[in-house]
C-alpha positions in Angstrom: 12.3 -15.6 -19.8 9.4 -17.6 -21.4 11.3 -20.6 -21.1 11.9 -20.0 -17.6 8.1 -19.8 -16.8 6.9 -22.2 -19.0 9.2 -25.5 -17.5 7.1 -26.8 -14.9 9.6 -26.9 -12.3 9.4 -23.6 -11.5 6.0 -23.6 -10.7 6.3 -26.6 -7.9 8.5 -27.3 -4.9 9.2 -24.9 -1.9 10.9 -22.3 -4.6 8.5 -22.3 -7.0 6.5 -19.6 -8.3 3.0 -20.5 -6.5 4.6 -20.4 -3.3 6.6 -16.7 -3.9 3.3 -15.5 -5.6 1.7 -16.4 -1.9 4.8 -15.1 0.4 4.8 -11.5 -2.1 0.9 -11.3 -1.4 1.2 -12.1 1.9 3.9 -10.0 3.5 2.0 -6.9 1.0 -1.2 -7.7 2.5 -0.3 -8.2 6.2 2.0 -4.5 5.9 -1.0 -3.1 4.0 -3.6 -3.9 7.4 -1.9 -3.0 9.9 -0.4 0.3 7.8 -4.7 1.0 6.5 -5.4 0.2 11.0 -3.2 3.2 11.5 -3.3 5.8 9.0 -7.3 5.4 8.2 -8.0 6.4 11.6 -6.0 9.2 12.0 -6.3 11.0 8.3 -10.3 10.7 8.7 -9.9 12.4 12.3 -7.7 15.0 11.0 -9.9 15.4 7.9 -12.7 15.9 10.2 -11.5 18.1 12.9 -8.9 20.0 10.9 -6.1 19.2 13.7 -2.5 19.0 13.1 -3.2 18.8 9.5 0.3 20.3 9.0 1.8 18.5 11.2 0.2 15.1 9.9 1.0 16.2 6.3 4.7 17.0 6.7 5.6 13.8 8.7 3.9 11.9 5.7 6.6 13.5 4.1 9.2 12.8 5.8 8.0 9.0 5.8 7.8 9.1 2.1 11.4 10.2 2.2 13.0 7.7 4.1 14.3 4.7 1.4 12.7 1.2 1.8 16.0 -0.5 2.1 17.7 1.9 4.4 14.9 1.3 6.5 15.0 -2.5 6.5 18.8 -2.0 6.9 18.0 0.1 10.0 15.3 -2.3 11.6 17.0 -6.3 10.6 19.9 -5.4 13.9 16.7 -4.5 16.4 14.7 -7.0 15.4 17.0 -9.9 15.0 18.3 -9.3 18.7 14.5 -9.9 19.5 14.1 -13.1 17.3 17.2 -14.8 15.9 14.8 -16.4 13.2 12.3 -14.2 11.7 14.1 -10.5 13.0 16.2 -10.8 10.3 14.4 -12.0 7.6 10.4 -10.8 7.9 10.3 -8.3 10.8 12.6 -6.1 8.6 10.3 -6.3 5.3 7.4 -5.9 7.3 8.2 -2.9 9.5 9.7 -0.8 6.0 6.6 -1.7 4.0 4.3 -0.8 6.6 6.4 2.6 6.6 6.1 2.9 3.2 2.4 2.5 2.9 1.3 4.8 5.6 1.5 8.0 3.9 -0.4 7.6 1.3 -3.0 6.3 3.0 -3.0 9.1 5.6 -2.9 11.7 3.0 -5.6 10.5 1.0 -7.8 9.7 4.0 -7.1 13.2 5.1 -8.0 15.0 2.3 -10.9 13.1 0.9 -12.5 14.2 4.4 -11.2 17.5 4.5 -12.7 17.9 0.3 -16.4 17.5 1.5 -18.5 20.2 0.8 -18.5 22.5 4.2 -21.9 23.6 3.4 -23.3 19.9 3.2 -21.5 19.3 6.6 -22.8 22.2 8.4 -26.6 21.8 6.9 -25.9 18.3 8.6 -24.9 19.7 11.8 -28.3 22.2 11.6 -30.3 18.9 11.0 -28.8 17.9 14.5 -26.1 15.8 13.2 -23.8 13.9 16.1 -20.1 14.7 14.6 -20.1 10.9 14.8 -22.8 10.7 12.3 -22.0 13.1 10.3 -18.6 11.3 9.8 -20.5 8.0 8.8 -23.0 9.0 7.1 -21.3 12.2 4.7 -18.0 12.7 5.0 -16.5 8.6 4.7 -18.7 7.5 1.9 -18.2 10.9 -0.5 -14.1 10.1 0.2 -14.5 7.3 -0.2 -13.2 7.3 -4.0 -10.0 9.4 -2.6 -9.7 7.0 0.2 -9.7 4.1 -2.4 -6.8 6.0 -4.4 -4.5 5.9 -1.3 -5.0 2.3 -0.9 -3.9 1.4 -4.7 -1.0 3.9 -4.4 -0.1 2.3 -1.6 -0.7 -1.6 -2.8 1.4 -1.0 -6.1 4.1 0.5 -4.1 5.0 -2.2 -1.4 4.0 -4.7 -4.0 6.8 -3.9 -5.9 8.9 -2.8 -2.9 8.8 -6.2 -1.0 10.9 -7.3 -3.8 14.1 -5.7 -1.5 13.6 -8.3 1.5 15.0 -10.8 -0.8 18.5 -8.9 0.1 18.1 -9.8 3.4 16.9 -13.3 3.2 13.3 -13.1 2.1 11.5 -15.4 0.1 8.5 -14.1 -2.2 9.0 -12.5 -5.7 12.2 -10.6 -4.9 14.0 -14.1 -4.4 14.2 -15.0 -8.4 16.0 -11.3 -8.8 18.4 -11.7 -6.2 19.4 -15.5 -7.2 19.1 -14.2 -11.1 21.2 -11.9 -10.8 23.7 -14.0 -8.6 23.8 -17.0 -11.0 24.0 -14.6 -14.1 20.5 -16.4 -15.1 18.4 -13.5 -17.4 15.6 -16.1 -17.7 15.3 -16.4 -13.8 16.0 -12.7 -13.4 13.5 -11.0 -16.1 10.9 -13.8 -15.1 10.8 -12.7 -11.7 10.4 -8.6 -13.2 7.3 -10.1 -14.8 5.6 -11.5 -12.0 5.9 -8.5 -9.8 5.2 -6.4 -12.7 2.3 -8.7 -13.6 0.8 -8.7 -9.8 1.4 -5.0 -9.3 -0.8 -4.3 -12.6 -3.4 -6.5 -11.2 -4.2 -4.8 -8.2 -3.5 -1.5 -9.8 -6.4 -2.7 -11.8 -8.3 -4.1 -9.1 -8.4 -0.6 -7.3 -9.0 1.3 -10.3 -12.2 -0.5 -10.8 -13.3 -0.6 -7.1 -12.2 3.6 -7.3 -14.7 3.8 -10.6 -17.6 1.7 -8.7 -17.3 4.0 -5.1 -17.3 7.0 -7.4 -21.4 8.4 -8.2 -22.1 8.3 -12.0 -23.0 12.2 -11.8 -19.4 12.7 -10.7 -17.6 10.1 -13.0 -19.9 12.1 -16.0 -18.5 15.3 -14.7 -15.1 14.5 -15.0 -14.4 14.2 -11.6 -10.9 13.9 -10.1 -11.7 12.3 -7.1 -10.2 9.1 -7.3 -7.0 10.1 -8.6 -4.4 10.8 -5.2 -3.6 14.6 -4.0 -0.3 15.8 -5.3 
């Protein structure tokens, strides 16, 4: 495995490992948007209002449930009919890490909202509060540690879940496993582990130390759970 990532051919050309470091960053980063566009919304609403918090809750669930490649399995035969090119190989990835990263966002979203302090909403209101401002203003920034723990949960996860779109024809990370493991080569194979290992500890890191700076020092004193994710 050293050897393997030590030669320096493996680290130029349209296969080497500075170009699947940018594909596995980029397909994670691009699910993780547009999943954060969609569930931040909708937990902070439903952390705020108290609406369909059950419903919201259980279909997180469900989403949680439903295995990453099943799903790409499920979307490649929709997609490709829609594009011959990309259908097959992106759209799939895409569509299954987006599903993947949803719930825990949504859930963390909803209950860092929902784990204010009702008295220090409702001496807002009696200030004369807007909802709206009460939202920005109380309820987002003190989540905001629990908000940050959904987004790491969620980063590590399709970070090392893109690795499956390699099975389908996808570049990144998950392209040195697939063709390891094809050409019985352990260096190739257990290098490629290392990488995704290596950049799904990073940005577990990153997020740990963002969670610790968004969290007050009386709280991090105290002991506080806040940043860690809702069971």
């Amino acid at each position: 495995m050293i050897d393997w990532l030590l030669d320096p051919a493996h680290w130029s050309g349209p296969d080497g490992i500075p170009v699947r470091l940018i594909e596995q960053l980029g397909i994670s980063g691009i699910s993780l948007l547009i999943a954060a566009a969609v569930a931040l919304p909708i937990g902070v609403w439903i952390g705020h209002t108290g609406r369909a918090a059950t419903l919201a809750v259980n279909a997180a669930k469900i989403g949680r449930a439903i295995p990453s490649l099943a799903a790409i399995g499920i979307i490649a035969p929709i997609t490709q009919a829609f594009d011959p090119e990309l259908g097959f190989k992106v759209y799939p990835t895409l569509f299954a890490m987006i599903i993947l990263a949803i719930p825990p966002i949504l859930v963390n979203a909803y209950a860092g909202v929902a784990g204010v302090d009702r008295e220090l909403v409702e001496a807002a209101r009696g200030m004369g509060f807007r909802e709206r401002q009460i939202l920005g203003r109380i309820e987002v920034p003190i989540a905001l540690p629990v908000i940050a723990g959904g987004l790491r949960s969620a980063t590590v996860q399709v970070i090392a879940t893109a690795t499956l779109g390699a099975l389908f024809g996808f570049g990144a990370l998950g392209r040195y496993l697939v063709d390891g493991v094809a050409q019985n080569d352990d260096g190739q194979l257990f290098g490629g582990v290392f990488l995704v290992a290596a950049l799904a500890l990073v940005a577990e890191g990153g997020f740990a130390l963002l969670q610790r700076a968004l969290t007050s020092p009386g709280l991090r004193r105290a002991g506080s759970s806040s940043g860690v994710e809702p069971a």
